[in-house]
VOFI-676873 format. One line per 10 residues: number of its first residue (from 1); for each residue x negated, y, z negated of C-alpha. Coordinates in nm, 4 decimals, decimal comma, m for minus. Layout:
<recs>
NUM	X Y Z ~ ... .
</recs>
This chain:
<recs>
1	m2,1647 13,0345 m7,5956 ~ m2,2528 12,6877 m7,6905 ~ m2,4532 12,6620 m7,3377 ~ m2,6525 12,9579 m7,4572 ~ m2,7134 12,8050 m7,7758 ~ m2,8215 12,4315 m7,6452 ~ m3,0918 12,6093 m7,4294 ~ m3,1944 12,7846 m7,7186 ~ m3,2467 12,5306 m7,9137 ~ m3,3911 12,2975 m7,6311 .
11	m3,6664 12,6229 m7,5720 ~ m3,7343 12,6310 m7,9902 ~ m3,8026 12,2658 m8,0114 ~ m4,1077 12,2271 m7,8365 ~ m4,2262 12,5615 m7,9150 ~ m4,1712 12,4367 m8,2962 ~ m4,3794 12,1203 m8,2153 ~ m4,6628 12,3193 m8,0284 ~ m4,6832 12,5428 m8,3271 ~ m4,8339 12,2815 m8,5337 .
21	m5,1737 12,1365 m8,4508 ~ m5,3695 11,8593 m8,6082 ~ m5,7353 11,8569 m8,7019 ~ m5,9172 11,5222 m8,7754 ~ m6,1774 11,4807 m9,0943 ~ m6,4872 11,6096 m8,9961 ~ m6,3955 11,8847 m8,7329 ~ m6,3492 12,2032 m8,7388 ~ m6,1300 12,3563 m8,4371 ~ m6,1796 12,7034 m8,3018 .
31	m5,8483 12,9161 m8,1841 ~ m5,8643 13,2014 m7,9513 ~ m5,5879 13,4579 m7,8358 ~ m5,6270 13,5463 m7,5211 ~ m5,9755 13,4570 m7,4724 ~ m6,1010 13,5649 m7,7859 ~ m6,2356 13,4277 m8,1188 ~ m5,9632 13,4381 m8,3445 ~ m5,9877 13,2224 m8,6401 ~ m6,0572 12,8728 m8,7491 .
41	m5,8803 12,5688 m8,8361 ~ m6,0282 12,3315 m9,0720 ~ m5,8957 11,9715 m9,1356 ~ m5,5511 11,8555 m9,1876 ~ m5,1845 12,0076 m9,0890 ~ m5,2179 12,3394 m8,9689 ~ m5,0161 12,6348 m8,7978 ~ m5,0496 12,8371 m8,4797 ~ m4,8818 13,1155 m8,3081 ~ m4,7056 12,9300 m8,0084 .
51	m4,7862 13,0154 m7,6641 ~ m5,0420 13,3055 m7,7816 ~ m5,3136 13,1157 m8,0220 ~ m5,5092 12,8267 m7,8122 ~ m5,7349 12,5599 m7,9525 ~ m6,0801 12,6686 m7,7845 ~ m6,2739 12,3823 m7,8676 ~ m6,2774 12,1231 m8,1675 ~ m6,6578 12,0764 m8,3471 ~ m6,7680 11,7723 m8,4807 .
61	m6,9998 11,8910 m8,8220 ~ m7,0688 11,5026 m8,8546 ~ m7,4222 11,3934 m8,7542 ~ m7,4883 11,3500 m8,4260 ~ m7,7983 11,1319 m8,2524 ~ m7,9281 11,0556 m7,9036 ~ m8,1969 10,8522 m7,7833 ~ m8,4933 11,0049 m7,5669 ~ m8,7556 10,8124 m7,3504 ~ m9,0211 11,0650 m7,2049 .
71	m9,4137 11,0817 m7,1273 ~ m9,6576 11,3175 m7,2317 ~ m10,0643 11,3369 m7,0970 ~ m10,3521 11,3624 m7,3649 ~ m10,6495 11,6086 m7,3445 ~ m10,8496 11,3198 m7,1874 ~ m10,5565 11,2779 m6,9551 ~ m10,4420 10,9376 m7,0648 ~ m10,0709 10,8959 m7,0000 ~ m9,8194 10,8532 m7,3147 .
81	m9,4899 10,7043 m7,3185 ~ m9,2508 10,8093 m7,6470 ~ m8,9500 10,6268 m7,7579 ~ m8,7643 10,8253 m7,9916 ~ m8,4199 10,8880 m8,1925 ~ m8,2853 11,2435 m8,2561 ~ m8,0411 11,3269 m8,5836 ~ m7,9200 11,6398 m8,5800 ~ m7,5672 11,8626 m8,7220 ~ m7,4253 12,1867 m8,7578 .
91	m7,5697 12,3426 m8,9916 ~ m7,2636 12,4132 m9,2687 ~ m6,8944 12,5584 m9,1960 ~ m6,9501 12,9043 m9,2184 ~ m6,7369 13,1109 m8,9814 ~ m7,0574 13,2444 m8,8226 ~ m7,2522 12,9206 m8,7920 ~ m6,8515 12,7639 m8,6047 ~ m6,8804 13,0287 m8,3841 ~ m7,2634 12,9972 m8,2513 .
101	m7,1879 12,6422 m8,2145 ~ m6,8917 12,6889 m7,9589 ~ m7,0059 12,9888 m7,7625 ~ m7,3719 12,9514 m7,7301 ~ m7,3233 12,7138 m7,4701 ~ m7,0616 12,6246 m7,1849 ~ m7,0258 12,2618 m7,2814 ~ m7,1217 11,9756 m7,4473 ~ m7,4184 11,8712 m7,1722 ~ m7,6060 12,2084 m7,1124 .
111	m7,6533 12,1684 m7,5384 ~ m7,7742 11,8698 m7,4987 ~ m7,9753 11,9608 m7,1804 ~ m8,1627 12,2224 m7,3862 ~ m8,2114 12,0315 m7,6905 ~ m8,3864 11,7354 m7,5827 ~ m8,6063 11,9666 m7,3297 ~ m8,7132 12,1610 m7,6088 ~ m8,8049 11,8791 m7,8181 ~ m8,9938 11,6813 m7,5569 .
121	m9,1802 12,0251 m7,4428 ~ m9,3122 12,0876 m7,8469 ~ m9,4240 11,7057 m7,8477 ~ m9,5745 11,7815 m7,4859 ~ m9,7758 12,0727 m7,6156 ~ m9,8876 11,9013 m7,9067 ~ m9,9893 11,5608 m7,7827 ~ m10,1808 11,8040 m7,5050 ~ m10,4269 11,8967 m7,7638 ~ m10,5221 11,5310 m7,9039 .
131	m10,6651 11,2708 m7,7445 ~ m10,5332 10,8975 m7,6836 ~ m10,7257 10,7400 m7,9658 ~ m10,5509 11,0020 m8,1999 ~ m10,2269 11,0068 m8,0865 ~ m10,0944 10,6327 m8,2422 ~ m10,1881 10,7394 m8,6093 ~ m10,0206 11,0900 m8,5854 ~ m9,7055 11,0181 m8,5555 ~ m9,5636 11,2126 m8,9172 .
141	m9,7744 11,5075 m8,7435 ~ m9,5832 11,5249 m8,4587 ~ m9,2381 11,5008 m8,6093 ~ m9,3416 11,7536 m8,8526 ~ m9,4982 11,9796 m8,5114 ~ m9,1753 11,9637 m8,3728 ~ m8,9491 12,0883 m8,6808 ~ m9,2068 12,3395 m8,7244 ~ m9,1344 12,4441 m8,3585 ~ m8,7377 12,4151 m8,3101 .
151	m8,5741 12,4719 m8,6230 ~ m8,5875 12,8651 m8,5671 ~ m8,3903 12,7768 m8,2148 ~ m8,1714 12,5158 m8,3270 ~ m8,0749 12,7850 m8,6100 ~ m7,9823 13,0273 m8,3509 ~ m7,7468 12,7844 m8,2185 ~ m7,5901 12,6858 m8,4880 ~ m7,7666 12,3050 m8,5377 ~ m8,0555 12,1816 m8,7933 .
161	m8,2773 11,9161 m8,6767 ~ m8,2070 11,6436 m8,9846 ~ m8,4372 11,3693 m8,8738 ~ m8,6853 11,2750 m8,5435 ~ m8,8082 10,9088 m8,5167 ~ m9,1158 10,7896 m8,2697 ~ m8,9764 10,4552 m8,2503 ~ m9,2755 10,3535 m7,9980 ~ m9,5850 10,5024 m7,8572 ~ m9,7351 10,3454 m7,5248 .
171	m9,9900 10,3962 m7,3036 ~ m10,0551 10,2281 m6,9202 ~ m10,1333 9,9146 m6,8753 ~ m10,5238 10,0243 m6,8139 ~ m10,5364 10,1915 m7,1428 ~ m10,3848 9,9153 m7,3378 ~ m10,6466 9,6809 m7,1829 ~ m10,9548 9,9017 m7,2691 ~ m10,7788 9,9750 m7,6553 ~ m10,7400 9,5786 m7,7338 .
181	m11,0756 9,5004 m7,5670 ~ m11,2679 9,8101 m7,8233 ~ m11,0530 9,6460 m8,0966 ~ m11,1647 9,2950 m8,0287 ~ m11,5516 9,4160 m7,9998 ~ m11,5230 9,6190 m8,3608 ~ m11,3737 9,2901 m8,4941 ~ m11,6584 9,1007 m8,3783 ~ m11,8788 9,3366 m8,4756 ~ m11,7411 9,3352 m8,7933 .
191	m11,7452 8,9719 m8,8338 ~ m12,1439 8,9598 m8,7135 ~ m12,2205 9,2310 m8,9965 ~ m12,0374 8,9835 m9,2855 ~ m12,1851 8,7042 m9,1426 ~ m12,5152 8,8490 m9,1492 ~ m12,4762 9,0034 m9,5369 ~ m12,3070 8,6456 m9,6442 ~ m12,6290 8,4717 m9,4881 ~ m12,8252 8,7641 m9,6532 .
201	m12,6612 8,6983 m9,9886 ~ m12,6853 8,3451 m9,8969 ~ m13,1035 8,3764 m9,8606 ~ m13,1246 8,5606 m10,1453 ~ m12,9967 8,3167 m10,4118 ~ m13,1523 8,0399 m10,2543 ~ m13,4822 8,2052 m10,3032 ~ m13,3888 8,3147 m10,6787 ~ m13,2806 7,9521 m10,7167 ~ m13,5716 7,8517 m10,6054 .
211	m13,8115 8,1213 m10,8024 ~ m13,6263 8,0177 m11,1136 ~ m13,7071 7,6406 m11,0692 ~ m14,0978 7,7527 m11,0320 ~ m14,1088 7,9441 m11,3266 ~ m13,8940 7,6708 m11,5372 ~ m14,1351 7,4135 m11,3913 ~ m14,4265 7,5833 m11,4583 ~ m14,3290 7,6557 m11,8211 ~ m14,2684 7,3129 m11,8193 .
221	m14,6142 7,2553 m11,7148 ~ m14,7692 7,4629 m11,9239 ~ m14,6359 7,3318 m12,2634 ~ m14,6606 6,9546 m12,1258 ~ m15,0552 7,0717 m12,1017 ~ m15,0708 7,2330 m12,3758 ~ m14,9105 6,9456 m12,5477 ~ m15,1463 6,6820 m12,3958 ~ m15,4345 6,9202 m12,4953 ~ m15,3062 6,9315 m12,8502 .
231	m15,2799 6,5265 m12,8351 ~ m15,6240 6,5011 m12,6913 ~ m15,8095 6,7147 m12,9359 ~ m15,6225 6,4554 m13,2028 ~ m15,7382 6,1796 m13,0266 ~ m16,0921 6,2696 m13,0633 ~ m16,0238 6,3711 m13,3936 ~ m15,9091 6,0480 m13,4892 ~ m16,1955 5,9343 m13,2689 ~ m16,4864 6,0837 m13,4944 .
241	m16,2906 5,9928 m13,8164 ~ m16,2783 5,6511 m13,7258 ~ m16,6705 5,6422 m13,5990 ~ m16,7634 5,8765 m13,8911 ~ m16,6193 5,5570 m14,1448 ~ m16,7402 5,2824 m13,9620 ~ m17,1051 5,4389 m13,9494 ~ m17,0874 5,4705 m14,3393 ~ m16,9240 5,1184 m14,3669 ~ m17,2195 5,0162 m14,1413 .
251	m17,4751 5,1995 m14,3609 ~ m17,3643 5,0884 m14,6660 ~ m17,3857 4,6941 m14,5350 ~ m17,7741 4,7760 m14,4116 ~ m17,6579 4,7539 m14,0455 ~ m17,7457 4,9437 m13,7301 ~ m17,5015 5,1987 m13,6701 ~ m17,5349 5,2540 m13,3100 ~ m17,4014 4,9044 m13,2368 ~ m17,0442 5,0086 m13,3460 .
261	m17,0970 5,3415 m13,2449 ~ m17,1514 5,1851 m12,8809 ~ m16,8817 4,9769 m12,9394 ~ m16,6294 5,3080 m12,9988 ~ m16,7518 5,4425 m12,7214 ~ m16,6913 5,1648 m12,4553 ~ m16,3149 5,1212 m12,6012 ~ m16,3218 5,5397 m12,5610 ~ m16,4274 5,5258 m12,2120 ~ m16,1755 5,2282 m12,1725 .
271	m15,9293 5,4045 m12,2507 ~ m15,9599 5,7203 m12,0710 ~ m15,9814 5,4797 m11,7530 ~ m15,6170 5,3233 m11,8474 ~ m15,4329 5,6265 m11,9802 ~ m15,5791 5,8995 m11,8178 ~ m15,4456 6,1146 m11,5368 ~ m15,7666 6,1458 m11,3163 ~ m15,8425 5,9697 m11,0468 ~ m16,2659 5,9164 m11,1128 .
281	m16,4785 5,9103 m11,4254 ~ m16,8230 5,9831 m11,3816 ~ m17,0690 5,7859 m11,5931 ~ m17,4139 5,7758 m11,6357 ~ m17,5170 5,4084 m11,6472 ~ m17,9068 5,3765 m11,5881 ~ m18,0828 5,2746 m11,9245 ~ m18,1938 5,6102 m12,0010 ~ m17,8566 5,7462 m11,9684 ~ m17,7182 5,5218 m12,1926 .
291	m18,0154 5,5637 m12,4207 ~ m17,9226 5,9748 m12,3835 ~ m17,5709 5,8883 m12,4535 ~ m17,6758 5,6863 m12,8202 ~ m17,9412 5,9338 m12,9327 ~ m17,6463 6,1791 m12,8980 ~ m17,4034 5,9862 m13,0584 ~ m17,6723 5,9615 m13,3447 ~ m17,7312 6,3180 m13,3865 ~ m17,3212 6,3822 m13,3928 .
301	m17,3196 6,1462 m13,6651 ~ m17,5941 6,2465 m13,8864 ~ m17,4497 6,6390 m13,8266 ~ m17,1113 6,5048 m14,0038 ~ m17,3128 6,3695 m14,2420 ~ m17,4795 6,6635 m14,3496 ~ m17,1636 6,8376 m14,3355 ~ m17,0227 6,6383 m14,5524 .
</recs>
């Protein structure tokens, strides 16, 4: 009796143990009886039929990434090499989505085997259609290509693509030479068109510069002429006052006027020769010239007269 009873209890103890299995935060563990999907166990302490109910698989519904390094070929056959980082997780907890995600594929490698062959064949496709010059500034086009192309599977299999990063783009060692050397001769380019509009510019307001200074120095001329015109036509004013009184002073003492009308006109012609800006004066200086010249000064003076 107490025999049977010890190997009772020594059979119930580990069955008791084995009837309790632990799931860790974050995973969801499928149980099958006999081969087939039973139910699920979701984090914490939970309970199982002993020797009947079997933990299938356990699912991780945290996020999950790997790193893929593959080449692609342009349109103009130029060879691409992609760098990139793959987030993806089950989609939610449902029953349905659990069991897609443990029997769509045998194990953990021929899931992974599928997903990164699908991703690099939608990138493949894509990058197919553009050429090399295109490819480096569409990389948010390709990302959003590739969502647009797998989600549909990865829904089927229980997974949601959360996030694809093209860490680095590439080409051969050709290519890059021929892309830096265009991208040296459009900088130098570039910096021969702004050298040629800043000398442009630089020409232009020289000449402005200079147009202004013409104009400013011929308006100076102008009013410095008109000015000296202004202070000749007093001069001679002053000149014909001064010989119109001296005449009548001369007249009025009985003396010949043309003596200090001669004599005005020799300290007139002296000094134009001193002050004046030309380089000649012509004169006429025969006896009838100067004769001419005094029978002129005459009549001038006797017209004032009569004016007066």
């Amino acid at each position: 009796m107490k025999s049977t009873l010890f190997l009772l209890i020594i059979i119930a103890i580990p069955l008791l143990l084995t009837s309790f299995v632990i799931v860790q935060q974050g995973t969801i563990a499928v149980v099958t009886i006999f081969g087939k999907y039973r139910r699920n166990m979701t984090p914490g302490l939970n309970l199982r039929i002993p020797l009947i109910e079997r933990v299938f698989k356990r699912i991780s519904i945290q996020n999950r990434s790997v790193e893929m390094e593959f080449q692609a070929v342009t349109s103009d056959q130029a060879n691409v090499y992609f760098k990139s980082m793959l987030l993806f997780s089950v989609i939610d907890e449902q029953e349905e989505t659990i069991k897609k995600v443990a029997f769509k594929f045998i194990d953990e490698r021929n899931l992974m085997q599928a997903l990164i062959r699908t991703i690099e064949g939608s990138i493949r496709s894509f990058v197919a259609t553009k050429k090399q010059a295109e490819v480096l500034s569409l990389r948010r086009e390709i990302v959003e290509h590739v969502k647009d192309q797998i989600d549909s599977a990865l829904e089927e299999w229980g997974y949601h693509l959360t996030d694809l990063q093209i860490n680095d783009i590439t080409f051969d060692e050709a290519i890059l030479k021929s892309m830096a050397q265009v991208v040296a001769s459009n900088n130098l380019k570039a910096a021969a068109e702004n050298e040629g509009q800043a000398l442009l510019i630089t020409k232009t307001k020289a000449a402005e510069a200079e147009g202004n200074a013409i104009k400013i120095a011929a308006n100076a001329e102008r009013e410095a002429a008109q000015m000296r015109g202004q202070g000749v036509a007093l001069f001679r004013e002053e000149v014909a006052k001064g010989m119109q009184n001296a005449a009548r002073e001369l007249q009025q003492a009985n003396l010949d006027t043309s003596v200090i009308m001669f004599s005005m006109w020799t300290e007139a012609i002296k000094n134009f020769a001193e002050y004046g800006k030309g380089n000649v004066i012509f004169l006429d200086g025969s006896a009838e010239g100067m004769d001419k010249t005094m029978k002129q000064m005459m009549a001038m003076n006797k017209l004032m007269d009569d004016k007066k």
